[in-house]
N, C-alpha and C positions, 0 to 999 in steps of 0.2 A: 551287138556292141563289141563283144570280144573278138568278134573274126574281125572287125575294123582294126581293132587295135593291133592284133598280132599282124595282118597285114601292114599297117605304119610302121611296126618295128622290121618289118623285111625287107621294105620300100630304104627306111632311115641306114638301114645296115648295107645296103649298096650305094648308097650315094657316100655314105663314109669311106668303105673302102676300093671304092673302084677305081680301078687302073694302077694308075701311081701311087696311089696314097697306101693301096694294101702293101707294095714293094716295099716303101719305107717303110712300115708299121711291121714287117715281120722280123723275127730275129734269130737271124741262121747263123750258127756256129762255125764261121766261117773268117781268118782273116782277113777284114779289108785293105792291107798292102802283098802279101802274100798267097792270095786266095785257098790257104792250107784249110783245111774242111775235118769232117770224121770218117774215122777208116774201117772194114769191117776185118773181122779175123774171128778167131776163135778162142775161149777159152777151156783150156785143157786140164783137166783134174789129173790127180797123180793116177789113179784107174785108166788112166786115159782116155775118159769120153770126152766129147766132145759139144758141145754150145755156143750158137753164135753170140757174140757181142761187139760192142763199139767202141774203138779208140778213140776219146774226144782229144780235141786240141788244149795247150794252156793258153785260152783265152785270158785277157786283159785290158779293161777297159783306162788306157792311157791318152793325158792330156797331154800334146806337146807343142810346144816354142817352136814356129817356123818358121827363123830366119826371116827365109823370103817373101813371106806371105806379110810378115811382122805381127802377127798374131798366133796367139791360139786354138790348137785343132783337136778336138778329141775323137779318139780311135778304139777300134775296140782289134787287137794287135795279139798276136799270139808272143809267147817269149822269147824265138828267135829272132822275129822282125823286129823286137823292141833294140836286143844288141847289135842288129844289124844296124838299125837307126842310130843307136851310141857313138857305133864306130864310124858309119859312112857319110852321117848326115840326114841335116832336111829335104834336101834337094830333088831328091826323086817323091817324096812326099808333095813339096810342093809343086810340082808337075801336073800327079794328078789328082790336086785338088783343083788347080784353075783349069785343065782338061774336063773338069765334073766326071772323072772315072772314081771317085771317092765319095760320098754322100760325109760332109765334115760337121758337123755341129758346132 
């Protein structure tokens, strides 16, 4: 009875996330308008050894007014995209949200 069961939860767990649906369900650290990601390097103690580590980005998950769209789009947007958005506009936002190069909620 239990190998049944364990078998139904492995069977339920690829039909949940197969194909597309795992793409959307992951959550990578990653600009969705700028596609700015994390960087590696090192950090360096005053001794001077050395250890790798990871630059993450300032993610932020930001709702915004798109003009064109006349709706609401939420993004998950590092903090330069956010002012690049201030100063430049929707416009390239709403590009590629109706292109679907942008997954918009």
């Amino acid at each position: 009875m239990l190998f049944f069961s364990i078998i139904f939860i492995i069977f339920e767990f690829i039909i949940k996330y197969n194909g597309k649906d795992f793409e959307e369900n992951s959550m990578s650290r990653r600009c969705q308008l700028t596609g700015i990601g994390p960087v590696t390097g090192n950090h360096v103690s005053h001794a001077h050894n050395r250890r790798k580590r990871r630059f993450l980005p300032n993610l932020q998950k930001k709702r915004v007014w798109v003009q064109e769209l006349n709706r609401f789009v939420t993004l998950k947007l590092s903090a330069k995209a956010i002012k690049t958005i201030s100063r430049n506009g929707t416009s390239d936002v709403a590009k590629l949200v109706t292109e679907k190069k942008i997954k918009a909620r």
